[in-house]
C-alpha positions as CSV (number, residue, x, y, z in Angstrom):
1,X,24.3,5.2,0.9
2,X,21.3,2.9,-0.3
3,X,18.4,3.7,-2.1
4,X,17.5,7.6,-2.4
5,X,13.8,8.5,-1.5
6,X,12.2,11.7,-2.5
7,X,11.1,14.4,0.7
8,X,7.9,15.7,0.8
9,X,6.2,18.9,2.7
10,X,3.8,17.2,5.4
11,X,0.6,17.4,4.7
12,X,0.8,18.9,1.4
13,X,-1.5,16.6,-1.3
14,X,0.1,18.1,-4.3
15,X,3.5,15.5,-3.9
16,X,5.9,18.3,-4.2
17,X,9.2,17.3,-3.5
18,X,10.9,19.3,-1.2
19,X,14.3,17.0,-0.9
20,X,15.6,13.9,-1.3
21,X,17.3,11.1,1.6
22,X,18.6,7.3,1.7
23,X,15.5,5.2,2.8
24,X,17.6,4.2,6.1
25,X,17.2,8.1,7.4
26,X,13.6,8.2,6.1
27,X,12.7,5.1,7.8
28,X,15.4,6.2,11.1
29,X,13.8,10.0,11.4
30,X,10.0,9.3,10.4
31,X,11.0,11.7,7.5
32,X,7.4,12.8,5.1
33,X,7.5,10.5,1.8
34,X,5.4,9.0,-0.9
35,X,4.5,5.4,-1.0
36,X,1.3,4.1,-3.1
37,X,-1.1,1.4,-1.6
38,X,-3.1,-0.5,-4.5
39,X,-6.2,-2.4,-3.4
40,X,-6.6,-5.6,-5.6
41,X,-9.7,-6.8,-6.1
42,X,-11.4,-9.6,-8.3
43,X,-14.4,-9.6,-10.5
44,X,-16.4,-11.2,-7.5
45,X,-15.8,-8.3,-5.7
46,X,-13.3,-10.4,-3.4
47,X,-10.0,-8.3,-1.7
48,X,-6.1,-10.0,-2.2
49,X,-5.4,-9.9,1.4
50,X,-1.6,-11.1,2.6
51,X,0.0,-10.9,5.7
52,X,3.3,-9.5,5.9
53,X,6.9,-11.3,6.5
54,X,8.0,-11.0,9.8
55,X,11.3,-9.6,8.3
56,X,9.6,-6.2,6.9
57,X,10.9,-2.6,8.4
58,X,7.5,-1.8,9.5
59,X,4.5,-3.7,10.9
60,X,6.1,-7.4,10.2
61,X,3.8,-10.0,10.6
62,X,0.4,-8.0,9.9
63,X,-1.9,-8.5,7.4
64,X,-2.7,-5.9,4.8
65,X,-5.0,-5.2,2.1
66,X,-2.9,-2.8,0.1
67,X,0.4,-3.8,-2.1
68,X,2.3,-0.7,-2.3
69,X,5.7,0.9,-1.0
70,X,8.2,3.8,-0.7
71,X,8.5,5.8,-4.2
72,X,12.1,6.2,-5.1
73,X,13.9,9.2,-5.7
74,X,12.6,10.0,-9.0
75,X,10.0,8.1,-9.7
76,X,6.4,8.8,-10.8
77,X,3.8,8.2,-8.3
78,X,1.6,6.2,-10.9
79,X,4.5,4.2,-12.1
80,X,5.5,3.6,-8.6
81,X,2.1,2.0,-7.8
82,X,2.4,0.3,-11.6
83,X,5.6,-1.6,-10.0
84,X,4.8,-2.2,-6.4
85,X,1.7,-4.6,-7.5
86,X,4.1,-6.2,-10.0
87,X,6.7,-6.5,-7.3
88,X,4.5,-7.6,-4.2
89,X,1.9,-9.7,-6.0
90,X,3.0,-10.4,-9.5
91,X,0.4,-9.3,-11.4
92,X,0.0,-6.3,-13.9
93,X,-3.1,-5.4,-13.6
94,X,-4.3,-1.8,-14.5
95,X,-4.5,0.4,-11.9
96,X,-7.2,3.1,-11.3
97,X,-6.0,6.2,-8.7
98,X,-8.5,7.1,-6.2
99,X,-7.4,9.5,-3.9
100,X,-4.3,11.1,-1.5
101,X,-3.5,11.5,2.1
102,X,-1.4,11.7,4.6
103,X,-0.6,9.0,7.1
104,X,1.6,9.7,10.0
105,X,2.3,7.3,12.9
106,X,5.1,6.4,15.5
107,X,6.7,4.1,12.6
108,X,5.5,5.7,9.6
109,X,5.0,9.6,8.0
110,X,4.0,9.6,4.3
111,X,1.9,11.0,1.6
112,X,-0.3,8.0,0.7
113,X,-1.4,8.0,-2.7
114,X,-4.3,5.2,-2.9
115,X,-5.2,3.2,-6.1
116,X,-7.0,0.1,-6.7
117,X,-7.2,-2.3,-9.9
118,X,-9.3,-5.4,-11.1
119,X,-7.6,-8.6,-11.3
120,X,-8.9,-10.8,-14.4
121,X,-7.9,-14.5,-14.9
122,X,-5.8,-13.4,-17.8
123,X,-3.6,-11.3,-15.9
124,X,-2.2,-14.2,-14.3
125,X,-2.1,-15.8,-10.9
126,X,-0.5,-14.0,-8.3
127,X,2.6,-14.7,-7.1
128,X,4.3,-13.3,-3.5
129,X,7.7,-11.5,-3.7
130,X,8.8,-14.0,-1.0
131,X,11.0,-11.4,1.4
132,X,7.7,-9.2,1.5
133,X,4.5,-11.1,1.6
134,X,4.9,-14.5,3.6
135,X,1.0,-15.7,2.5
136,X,-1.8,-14.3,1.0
137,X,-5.9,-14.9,-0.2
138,X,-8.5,-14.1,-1.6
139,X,-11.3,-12.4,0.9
140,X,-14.6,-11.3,0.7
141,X,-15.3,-7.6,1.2
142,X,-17.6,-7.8,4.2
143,X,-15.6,-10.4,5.8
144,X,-12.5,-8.1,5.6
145,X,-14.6,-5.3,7.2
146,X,-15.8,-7.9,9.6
147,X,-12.4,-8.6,11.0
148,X,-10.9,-5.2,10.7
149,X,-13.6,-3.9,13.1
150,X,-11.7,-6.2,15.9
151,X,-8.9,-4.6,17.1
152,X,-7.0,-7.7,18.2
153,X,-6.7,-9.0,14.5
154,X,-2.9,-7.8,13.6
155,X,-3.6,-5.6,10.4
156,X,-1.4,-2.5,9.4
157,X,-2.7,0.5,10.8
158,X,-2.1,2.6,7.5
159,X,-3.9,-0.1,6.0
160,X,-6.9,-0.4,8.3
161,X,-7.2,4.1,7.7
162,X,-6.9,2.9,3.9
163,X,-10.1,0.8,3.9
164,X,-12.0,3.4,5.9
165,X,-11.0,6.2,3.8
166,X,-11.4,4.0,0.8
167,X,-15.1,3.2,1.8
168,X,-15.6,7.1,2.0
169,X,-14.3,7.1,-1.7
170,X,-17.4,6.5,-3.1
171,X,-17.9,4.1,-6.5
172,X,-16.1,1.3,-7.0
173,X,-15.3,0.9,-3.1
174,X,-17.8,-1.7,-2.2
């Protein structure tokens, strides 16, 4: 059966579950879910950006700004987010939520609970889950913003709505 993910009602913030399905149907069907995005971010104000394996279930090969992922069945939003870093990137840096919405595309239909977190030297360097994140860097805010505003530069859609929405947020998001 595979790993269980918990149902959501579409575009309801308040991450109610409403049912529960293997990931395989949730991915199959475009079923509403919770995954978490966490923005990681140094104290020079620098963005981890990685690009993608070419192997992942949706947008393989992009780059993104956000580690993050499916919630499982069960599992708390914030400790989702808490494990998803760790997982992706390596580190266990503390992470601050921000804000919830819903994303919904031809590949993708979840309740996208946003979080970002300050990487310090003592946290450790980061290091890739190697069947998720094939490279990754450290950017420059306005550089990232630079190359998200072309079109052509292969970046998760999700995570391109992220940044803009995250920019919106307010303090902390510059």
């Amino acid at each position: 059966m595979g790993e269980l993910v918990d149902l959501y009602a579409e575009g309801d913030l308040s991450g109610v579950v409403t049912g529960v399905a293997p990931r395989w149907r949730v991915r199959a069907e475009n079923l509403p879910h919770a995954a978490t995005q966490v923005l990681l971010r140094d104290g020079r104000g620098r963005v981890y950006v990685h690009r993608r394996t070419a192997t992942k279930d949706i947008y393989p090969g992009a780059h993104d700004a956000w580690a993050g992922g499916v919630i499982a069945s069960g599992e708390d939003i914030d400790a989702g987010a808490q494990r998803e870093l760790a997982e992706e990137l390596g580190v266990t840096s503390r992470i601050r939520p921000c804000f919830r919405y819903w994303y919904r595309d031809e590949q993708a239909n979840y309740l996208a609970c946003v979080y970002e977190a300050t990487h310090r030297p003592a946290d450790g360097p980061v290091r890739h889950q190697p069947q998720e994140v094939a490279e990754g860097w450290w950017m420059p805010w306005d550089e990232l913003l630079r190359r998200l505003d072309d079109p052509a530069w292969p970046f998760t859609p999700d995570g391109r709505e992220s940044v803009r929405r995250y920019l919106a947020f307010g303090p902390g998001s510059r």
